[in-house]
N, C-alpha and C positions, 0 to 999 in steps of 0.2 A: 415662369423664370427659366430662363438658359441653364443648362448642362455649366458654363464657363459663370454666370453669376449665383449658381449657388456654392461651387467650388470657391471662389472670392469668399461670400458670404462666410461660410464654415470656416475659412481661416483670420478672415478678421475677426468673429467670434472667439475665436484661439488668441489673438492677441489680444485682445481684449481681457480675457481671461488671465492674461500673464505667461499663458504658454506660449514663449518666443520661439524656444527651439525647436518645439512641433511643428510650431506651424513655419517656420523657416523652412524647416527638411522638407513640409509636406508641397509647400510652393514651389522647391525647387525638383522634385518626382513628374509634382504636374504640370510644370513646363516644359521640361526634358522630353515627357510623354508629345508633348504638341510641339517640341521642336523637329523630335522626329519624322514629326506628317509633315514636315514644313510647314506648320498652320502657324505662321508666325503673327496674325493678329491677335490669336488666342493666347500667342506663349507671351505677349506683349503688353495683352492684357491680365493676364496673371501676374507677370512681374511687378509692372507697373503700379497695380494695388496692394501685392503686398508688400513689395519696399517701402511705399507708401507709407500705409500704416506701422511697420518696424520703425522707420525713422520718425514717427511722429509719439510713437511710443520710447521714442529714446533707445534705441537698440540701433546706433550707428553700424555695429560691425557688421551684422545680418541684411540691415535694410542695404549698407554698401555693396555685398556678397553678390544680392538683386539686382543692385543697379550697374552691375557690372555684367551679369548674365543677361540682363536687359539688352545690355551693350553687345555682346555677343550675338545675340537673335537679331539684331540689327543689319550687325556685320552679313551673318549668313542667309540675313531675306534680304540684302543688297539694299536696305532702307535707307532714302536720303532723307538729309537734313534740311525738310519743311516744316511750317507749322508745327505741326501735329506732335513728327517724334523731335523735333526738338523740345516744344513746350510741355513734355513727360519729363523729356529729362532735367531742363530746370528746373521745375518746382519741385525734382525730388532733391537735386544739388543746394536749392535753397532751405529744403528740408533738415539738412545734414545738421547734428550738432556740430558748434565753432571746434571741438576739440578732437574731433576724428577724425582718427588717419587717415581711414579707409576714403576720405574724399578727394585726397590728392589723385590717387592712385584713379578715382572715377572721374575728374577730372581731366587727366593724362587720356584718359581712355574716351572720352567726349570728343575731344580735339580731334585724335585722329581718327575716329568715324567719320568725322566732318569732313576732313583731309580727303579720305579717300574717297568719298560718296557726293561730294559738294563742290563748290564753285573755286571753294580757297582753299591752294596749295597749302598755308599753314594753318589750315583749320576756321569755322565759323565765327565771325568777329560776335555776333551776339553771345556766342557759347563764351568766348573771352572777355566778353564786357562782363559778364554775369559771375563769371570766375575770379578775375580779376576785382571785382569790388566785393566780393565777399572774402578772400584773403585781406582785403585792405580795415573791413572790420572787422579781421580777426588777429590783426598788427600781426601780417607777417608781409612785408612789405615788397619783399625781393620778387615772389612768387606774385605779388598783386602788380608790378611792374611790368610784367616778362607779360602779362595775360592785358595788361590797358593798353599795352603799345601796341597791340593787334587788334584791338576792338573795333567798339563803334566810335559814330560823333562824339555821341555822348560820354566816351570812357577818355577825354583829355581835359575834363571837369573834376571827375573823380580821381586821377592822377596828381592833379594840380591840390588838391582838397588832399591828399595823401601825402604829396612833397613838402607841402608849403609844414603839414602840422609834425611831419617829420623836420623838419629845418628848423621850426617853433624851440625845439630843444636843443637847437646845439648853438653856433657860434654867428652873431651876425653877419661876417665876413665869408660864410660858406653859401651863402643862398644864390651862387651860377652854380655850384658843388651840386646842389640838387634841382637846379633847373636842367644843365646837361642831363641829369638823371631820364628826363624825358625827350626833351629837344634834339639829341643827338640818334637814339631811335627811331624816334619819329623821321627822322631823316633818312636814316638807314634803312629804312622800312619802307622808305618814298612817302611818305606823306605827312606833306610839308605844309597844306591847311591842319592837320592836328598840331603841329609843330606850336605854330603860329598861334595855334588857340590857347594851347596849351600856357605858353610865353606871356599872352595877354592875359589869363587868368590869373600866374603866380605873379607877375608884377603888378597888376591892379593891388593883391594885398599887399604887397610888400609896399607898396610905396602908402599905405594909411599908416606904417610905422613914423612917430612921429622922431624918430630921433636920427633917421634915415635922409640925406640930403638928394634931391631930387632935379634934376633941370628938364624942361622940355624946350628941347629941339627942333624947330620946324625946318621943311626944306619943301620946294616946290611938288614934291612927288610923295612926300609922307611927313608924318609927325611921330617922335621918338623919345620913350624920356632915357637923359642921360642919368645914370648913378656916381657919381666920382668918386667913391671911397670901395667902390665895386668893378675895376675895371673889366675883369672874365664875363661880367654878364653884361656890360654895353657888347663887349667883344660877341656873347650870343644872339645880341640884339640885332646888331648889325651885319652878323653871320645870314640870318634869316632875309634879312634884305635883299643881299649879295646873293643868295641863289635862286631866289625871285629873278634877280636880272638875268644870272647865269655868266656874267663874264670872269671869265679866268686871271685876267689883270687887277679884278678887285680881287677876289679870293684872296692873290700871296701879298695884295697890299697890307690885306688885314689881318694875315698869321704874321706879317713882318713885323709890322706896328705892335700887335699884342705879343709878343713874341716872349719879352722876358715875363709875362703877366703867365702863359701858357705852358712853359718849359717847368712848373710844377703841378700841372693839371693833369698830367698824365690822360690825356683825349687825345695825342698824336694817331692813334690806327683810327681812330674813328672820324679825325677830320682829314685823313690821308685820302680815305672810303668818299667822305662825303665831295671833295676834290675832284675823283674820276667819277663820281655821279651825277656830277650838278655842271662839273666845270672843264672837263673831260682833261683834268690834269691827271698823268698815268702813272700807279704805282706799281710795283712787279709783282706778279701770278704768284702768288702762295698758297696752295688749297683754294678754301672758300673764306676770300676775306673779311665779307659782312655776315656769315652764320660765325666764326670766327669772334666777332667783336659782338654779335648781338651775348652770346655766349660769356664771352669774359663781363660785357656791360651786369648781366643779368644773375653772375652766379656772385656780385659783390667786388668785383675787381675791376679793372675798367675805369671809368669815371670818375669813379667816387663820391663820397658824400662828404661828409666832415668829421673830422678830427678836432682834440677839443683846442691844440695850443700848435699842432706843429701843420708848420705851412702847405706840406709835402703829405696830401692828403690822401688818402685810399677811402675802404668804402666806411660808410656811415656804421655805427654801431646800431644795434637795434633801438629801436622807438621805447620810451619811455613807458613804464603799463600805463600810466594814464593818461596818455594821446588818444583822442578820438580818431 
């Protein structure tokens, strides 16, 4: 047995035993030791096993402590985000009890390793798919939003399954309220097959609502169902269409047409944004307008969700405790 798997050994024995904070200090001595030779497979794997084990013992704060100084050895052996040290660090992130803090913070801290070592300027969509749907089992919504709009394929299923059972509680008339919650992102963000996916997933249920009136539309080039008691969400329907094609004559036909429908939706900076990037209508330089709007979308202002009686909607109140 290695010098490095009896070291492991002895301190999982320690947690095991109940002594967390031995053995927290003593994993963090022995990895400092091997950070300093730059032996970072060894301080990697130190950490790696013992936050491990702290977080499986229920000891969030300690096993976070680890999976941050993880993160650090990373940073300083210039570790990219493949296989390997990705798949450390999600299973420890999946690790994490639902009620500690300490995961935000190691999450934050996930992203931008990925940032600066990896392919994507805002961080690894796996690390965000992965983020993002465990926030979303832990109903907190806004942070499981911010992290699905940057994911994978797979993470505009999990959104939809997130919107739709957020929308479940509040007002029938709010369900484009939380469809822009995603659509309008996705756009912003360029990608406009999750958009689309996303769009067909939460109207597939919404339209098994029976008390909901439904038309389908066909036209030579696609097939569309219309809502009529929903104007804002044909209006996103149709949105989606319109920047498939790209022409700009459709765009202002369809903010003019929905016009009084939209002057309560409060999405003016984000279909301003979506204008000069689908349609090359030009709004004037302010800063940075799309980190700007992903930002107001995502801290609950923005968009909106629903409100339970007044028209003039801002963001959604929190989810119900017992929404899935």
């Amino acid at each position: 047995m290695s010098k490095i798997e009896k070291a492991i050994q002895r301190q999982q024995e320690k947690i095991a035993e109940g002594q967390f904070y031995e053995a927290h200090q003593q994993l963090r001595v022995i990895a400092s030791r091997y950070t300093k030779q730059s032996n970072w497979t060894a301080a990697t794997d130190i950490l790696f096993s013992g936050a491990q084990s702290l977080l499986q013992a229920g000891q969030g704060g300690s096993g976070g402590d680890l999976c941050i100084f993880l993160l650090d050895v990373y940073n300083k052996g210039e570790v990219a985000p493949d296989a390997a040290s990705k798949g450390k660090l999600l299973s420890l992130l999946r690790a994490f009890p639902k009620d500690e803090p300490t995961r935000k913070k190691v999450v934050n801290e996930m992203v931008a390793w990925s940032a600066k070592f990896g392919e994507y300027p805002v961080g690894d969509p796996e690390i965000h798919h992965v983020a993002g749907t465990l926030y979303a089992e832990s109903l907190e919504p806004y942070d499981a939003e911010r992290h699905l709009v940057l994911g994978t394929k797979d993470s505009p299923e999990a959104l939809a399954q997130l919107e739709y059972s957020w929308y479940e509680a509040d007002e029938s008339y709010t369900a484009p309220l939380y469809v822009a919650r995603a659509v309008l992102p996705y756009l912003l963000t360029g990608n406009l097959r999750a958009a689309n996916k996303f769009f067909l997933l939460f109207t597939s249920r919404l339209g098994q609502k029976a008390n909901l009136a439904v038309q389908e539309v066909s036209t030579s080039s696609s097939d569309m169902r219309v809502y009529p008691s929903l104007p804002l969400l044909n209006f996103l329907g149709l949105l989606l269409l319109a920047v498939e094609r790209g022409e700009a004559a459709l765009f202002r036909q369809l903010k003019s047409h929905y016009a009084s429908h939209l002057k309560d939706a409060n999405w003016d900076e984000a279909l301003d944004q979506v204008g000069e990037m689908y349609f090359g209508v030009k709004i004037p330089r302010q800063g940075n307008p799309m980190m700007d709007m992903l930002g107001n979308m995502f801290m609950g202002g923005g968009m909106g969700g629903g409100g339970k009686k007044d028209k003039k909607i801002d963001a959604p109140a929190p989810p119900a405790p017992g929404l899935d």
